[in-house]
C-alpha positions in Angstrom: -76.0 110.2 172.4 -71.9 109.9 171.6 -71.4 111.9 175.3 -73.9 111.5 178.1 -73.1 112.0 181.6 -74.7 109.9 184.2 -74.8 109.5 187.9 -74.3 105.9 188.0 -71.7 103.6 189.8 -69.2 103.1 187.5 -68.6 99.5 188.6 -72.3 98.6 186.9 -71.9 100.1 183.9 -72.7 97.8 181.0 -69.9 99.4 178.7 -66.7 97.5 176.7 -64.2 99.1 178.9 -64.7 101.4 181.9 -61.8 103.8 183.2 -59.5 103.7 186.4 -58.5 106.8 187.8 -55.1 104.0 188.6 -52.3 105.3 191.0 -48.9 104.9 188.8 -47.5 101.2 190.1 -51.1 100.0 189.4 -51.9 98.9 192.7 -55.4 98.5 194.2 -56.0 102.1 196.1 -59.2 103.9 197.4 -62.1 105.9 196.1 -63.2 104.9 192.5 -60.2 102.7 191.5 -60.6 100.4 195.5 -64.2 100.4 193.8 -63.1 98.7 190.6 -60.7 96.3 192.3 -63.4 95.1 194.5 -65.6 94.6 192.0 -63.7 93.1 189.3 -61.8 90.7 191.5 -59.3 92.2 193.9 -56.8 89.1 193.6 -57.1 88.6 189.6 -56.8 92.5 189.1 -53.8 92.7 190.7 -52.3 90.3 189.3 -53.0 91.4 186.1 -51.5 94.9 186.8 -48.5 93.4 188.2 -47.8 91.4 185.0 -47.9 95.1 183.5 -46.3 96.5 186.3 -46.5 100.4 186.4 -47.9 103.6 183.9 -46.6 107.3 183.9 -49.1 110.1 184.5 -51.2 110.4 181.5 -50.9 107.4 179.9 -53.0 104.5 179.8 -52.3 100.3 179.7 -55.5 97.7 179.6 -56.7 94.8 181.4 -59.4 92.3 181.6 -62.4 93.5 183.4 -62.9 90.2 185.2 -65.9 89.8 187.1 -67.3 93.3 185.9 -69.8 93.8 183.1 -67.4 95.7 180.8 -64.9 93.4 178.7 -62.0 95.8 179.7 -60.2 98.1 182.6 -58.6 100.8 181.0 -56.1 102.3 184.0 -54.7 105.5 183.2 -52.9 108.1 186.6 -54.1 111.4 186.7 -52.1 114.5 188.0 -52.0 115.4 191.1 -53.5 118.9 191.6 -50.4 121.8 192.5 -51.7 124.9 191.4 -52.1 124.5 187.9 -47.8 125.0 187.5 -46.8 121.6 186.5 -48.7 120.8 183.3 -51.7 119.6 185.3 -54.3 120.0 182.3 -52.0 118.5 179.7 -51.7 116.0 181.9 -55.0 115.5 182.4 -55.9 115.7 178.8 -53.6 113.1 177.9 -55.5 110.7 180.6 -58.4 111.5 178.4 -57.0 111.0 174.8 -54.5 107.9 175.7 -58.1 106.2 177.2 -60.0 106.9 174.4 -57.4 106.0 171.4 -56.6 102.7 173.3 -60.4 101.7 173.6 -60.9 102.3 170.2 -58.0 100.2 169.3 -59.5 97.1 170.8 -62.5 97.9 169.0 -65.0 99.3 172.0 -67.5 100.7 171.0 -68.5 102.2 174.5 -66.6 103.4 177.5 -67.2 104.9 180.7 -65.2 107.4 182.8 -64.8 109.0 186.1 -63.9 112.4 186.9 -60.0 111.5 187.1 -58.2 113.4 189.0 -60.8 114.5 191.1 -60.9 112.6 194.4 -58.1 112.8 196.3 -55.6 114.0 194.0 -57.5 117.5 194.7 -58.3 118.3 191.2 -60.9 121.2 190.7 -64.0 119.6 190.0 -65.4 122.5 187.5 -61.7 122.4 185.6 -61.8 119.0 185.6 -64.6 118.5 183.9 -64.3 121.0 181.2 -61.0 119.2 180.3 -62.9 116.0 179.9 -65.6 117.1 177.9 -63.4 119.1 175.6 -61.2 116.7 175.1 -63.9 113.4 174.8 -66.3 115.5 172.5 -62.7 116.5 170.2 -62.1 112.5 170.2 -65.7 112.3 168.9 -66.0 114.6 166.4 -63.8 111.9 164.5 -64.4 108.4 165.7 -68.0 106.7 166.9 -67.9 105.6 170.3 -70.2 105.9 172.7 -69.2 108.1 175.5 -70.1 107.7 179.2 -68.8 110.4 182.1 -69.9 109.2 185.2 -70.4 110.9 188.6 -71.8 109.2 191.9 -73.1 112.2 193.4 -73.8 115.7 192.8 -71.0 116.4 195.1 -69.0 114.7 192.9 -70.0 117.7 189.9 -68.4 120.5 189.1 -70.7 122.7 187.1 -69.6 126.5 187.6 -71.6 128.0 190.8 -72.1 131.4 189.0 -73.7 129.6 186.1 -75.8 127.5 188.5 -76.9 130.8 190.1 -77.6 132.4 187.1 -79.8 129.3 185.9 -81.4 129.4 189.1 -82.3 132.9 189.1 -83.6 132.7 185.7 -86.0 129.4 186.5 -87.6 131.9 189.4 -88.3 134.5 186.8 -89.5 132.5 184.1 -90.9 129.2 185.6 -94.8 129.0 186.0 -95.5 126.6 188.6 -97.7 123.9 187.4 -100.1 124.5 189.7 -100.4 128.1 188.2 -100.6 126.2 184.8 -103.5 124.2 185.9 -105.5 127.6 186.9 -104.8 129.4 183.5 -106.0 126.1 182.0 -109.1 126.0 184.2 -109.8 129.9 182.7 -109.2 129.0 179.2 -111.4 125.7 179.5 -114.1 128.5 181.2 -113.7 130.8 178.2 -114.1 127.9 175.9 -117.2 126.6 177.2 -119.2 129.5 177.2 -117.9 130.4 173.4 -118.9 126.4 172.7 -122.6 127.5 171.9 -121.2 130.4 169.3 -118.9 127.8 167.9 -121.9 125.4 167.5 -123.8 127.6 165.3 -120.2 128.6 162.7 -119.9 124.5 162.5 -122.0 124.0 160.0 -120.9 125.9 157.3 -117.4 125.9 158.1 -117.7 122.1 157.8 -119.4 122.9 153.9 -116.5 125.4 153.3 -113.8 122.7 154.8 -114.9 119.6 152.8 -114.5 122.3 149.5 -110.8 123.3 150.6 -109.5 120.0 152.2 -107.5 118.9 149.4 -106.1 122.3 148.9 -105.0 122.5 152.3 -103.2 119.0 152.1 -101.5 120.2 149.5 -100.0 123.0 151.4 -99.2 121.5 154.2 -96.0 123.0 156.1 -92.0 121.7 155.9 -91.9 118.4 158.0 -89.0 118.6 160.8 -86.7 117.0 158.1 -87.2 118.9 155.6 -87.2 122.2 157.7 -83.7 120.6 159.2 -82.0 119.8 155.9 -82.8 123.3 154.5 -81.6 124.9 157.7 -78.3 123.3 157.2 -77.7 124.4 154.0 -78.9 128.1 154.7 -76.5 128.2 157.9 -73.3 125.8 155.0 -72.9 123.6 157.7 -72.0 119.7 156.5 -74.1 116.6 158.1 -71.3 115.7 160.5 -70.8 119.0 161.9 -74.2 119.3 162.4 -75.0 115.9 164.5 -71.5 116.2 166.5 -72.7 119.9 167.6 -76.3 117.9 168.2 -74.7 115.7 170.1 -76.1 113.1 168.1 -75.4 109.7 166.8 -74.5 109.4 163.1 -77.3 106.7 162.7 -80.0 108.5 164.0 -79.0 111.6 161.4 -79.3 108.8 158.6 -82.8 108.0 159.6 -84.0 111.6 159.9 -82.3 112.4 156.2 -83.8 109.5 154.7 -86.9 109.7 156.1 -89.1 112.4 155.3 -91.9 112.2 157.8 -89.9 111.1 160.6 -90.5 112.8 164.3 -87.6 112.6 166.3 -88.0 113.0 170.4 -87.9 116.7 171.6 -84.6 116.2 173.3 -83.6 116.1 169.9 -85.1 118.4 168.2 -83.7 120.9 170.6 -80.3 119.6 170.5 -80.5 120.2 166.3 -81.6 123.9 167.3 -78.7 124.4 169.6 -75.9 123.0 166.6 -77.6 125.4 164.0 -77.6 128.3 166.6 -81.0 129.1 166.0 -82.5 132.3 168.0 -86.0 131.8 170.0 -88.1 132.0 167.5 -86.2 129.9 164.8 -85.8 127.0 168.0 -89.8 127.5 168.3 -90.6 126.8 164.4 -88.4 124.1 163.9 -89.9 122.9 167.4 -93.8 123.0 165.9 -92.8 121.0 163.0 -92.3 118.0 165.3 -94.6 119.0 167.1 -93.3 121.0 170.0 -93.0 124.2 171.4 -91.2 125.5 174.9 -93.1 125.7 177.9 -93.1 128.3 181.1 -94.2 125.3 182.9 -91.3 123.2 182.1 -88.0 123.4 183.9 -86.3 121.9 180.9 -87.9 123.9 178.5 -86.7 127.0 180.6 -83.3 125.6 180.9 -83.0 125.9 177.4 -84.5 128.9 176.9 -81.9 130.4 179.2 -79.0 129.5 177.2 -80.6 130.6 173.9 -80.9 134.0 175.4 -77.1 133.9 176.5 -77.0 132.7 173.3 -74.3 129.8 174.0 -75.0 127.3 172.4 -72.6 124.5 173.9 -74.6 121.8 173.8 -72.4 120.2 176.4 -72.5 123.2 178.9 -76.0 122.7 178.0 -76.2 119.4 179.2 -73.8 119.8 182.2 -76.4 122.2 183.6 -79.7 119.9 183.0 -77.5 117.1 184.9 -77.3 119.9 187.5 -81.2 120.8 187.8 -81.7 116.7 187.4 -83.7 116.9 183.8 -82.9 115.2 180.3 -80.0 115.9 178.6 -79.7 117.1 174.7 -79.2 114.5 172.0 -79.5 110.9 170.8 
C-alpha cells in the first residue's frame, strides 16, 4: 500500500531513504536521530553532516545512509512544540513535503518516517500525526512512492482517545467472542444433521433437475469483483486514480484488477475499494461476496470496519490509524 504505518525500528527498515527527526546544526542528538547515528556510523555521519553543516526548521538536506539498509538519510528539524502560536503545523508540514520532494528527486522509490516532532520537542502526538498523514497521502495522490510511518511503541501513537473509546465501546457491543461462534456453529452443525436424512431423500431429483439447468445457471452467473468495481466507479463518476488513492492502493495492483476479469484481490482490499466508493453496509457486503467475503461479528477487524461505515467516515487512513490501534491489518495494497 502507498502509506502503511508500522511499528518497526526505523534503523531496520529496508527502504531508499529513512527520515531524521535532525536537530538544526545536524549534530548526532538523542531519541530517534542518536538511533540513526548509531546505526549508520556515528563517526562517518557526522562527518557527512558537517560537510553540510546546518538546516532551518522545516527543511530537509540528504546524506548517505552508511552502514544502514536504506541508500539515504534524509535530515529534516522539526518545530519545537509552543502552543500551537508560532507556525508549528506549517512547520511541521513542511518537514513532511521538503522529505518527500527531495526523496523523490533522487529517485526513491520508498521512504520511511518517524513521528517528527514528537519526542522531545513535545509535539502532540494525535496532531502530529494527522499532519503527517494529510500531508504524505496529498504528496501521494500525485507521485508513486511507497510510504512508511513508523512508530516504536504504542506509546509512541497518537490516535484520538475519544475515537479509541468509541471503537472500543462499539467492539463490546458488536463483537461475538469466538468461543460463542464455536457454540452457534455446534447448533447449526446439530440442525443440519438431523435435516441430513430429509435432504437425502430431495437429492435425487434435485440432482435430475440440476444437470437440466447447469448450463443455464453458468450463464447467469453474478458480476465478478471486477466487474462489480468498475461499474461502481462509474455509477459513483469517480476516475481510476481517485479511486485507488482513496483505496489506498498501488496503481499496479488497480491495473491487474482492471485487466483482469476474474481476478480476487485479498479482503483487505476489497474493503479498502468499499471505503473509496463510500459504499453503505449493504453495498460494502455485496461487493464483499463477489470476492468472496462478507463481515463477521466474530472478527475484530471486520467490526472495526463496520464501525466506521456506520459513522460513515470513510477516511481510509483514520481507518487504518485505528486498526494499528486494536493491532489488526490495515486497508490497502
Amino acid at each position: 500500500m502507498p502509506l502503511e504505518i508500522v511499528r518497526h525500528d526505523i534503523t531496520k527498515m529496508n527502504v531508499d531513504a529513512i527520515v531524521n527527526a535532525a536537530n538544526t546544526s545536524l549534530k548526532m542528538g538523542g531519541g530517534v536521530c542518536g538511533a540513526i547515528f548509531q546505526a549508520a556510523g556515528a563517526r562517518e555521519l557526522q562527518e557527512a553532516c558537517d560537510q553540510i553543516g546546518e538546516c532551518k526548521v522545516g527543511e530537509a538536506v540528504i546524506t548517505d545512509g552508511f552502514k544502514l539498509d536504506a541508500k539515504f538519510i534524509i535530515h529534516t528539524p522539526g518545530p519545537v512544540w509552543q502552543g500551537g502560536s508560532i507556525q508549528e503545523a506549517a512547520l511541521l508540514m513542511a518537514s513532511y513535503n521538503n522529505s518527500l520532494k527531495l526523496a523523490k528527486n533522487h529517485q526513491c522509490e520508498s521512504i520511511a518516517f518517524p513521528l517528527i516532532s514528537t519526542g522531545i520537542y513535545g509535539y502532540p502526538k494525535e496532531e502530529a500525526l494527522q499532519i503527517a498523514i494529510s500531508t504524505i497521502s496529498t504528496f501521494l495522490l500525485n507521485h508513486d512512492m511507497l510510504v512508511y510511518l513508523v512508530v516504536f511503541d504504542k506509546k509512541s501513537f497518537g490516535l484520538s482517545k475519544k475515537l479509541f473509546t468509541s471503537i472500543h465501546q462499539y467492539i463490546d457491543e458488536h463483537y461475538v467472542e469466538e468461543v460463542e461462534s464455536t457454540f452457534i456453529r455446534n447448533q447449526e452443525e446439530r440442525y443440519l444433521m438431523e435435516h441430513l436424512r430429509e435432504a437425502e431423500i430431495l437429492r435425487q431429483d434435485v440432482y435430475e433437475e440440476a444437470n437440466d439447468s447447469l448450463v443455464n445457471l453458468l450463464n447467469q452467473l453474478d458480476e465478478s469483483f471486477s466487474e462489480r468495481l468498475l461499474r461502481l466507479i462509474d455509477e459513483k463518476g469517480l476516475t481510476d486514480v481517485e479511486t485507488y488513492n482513496r483505496a489506498n492502493i498501488d496503481r499496479r495492483l488497480f491495473s491487474k484488477i482492471r485487466n483482469g476479469v476474474d481476478y480476487t484481490p485479498k479482503k483487505k482490499t476489497a474493503i479498502a475499494f468499499a471505503i473509496a466508493l463510500k459504499l453503505n453496509l449493504p453495498e460494502t457486503i455485496e461487493l464483499l461476496t463477489t470476492a468472496g467475503y462478507t463481515l463477521s461479528r466474530s472478527s475484530k477487524f471486520d467490526v472495526i470496519i463496520e464501525f466506521f461505515i456506520q459513522q460513515e467516515n470513510y477516511n481510509i487512513h483514520e481507518i487504518n490509524e485505528a486498526l494499528f490501534a486494536f493491532d489488526q491489518t490495515l486497508l490497502g495494497a
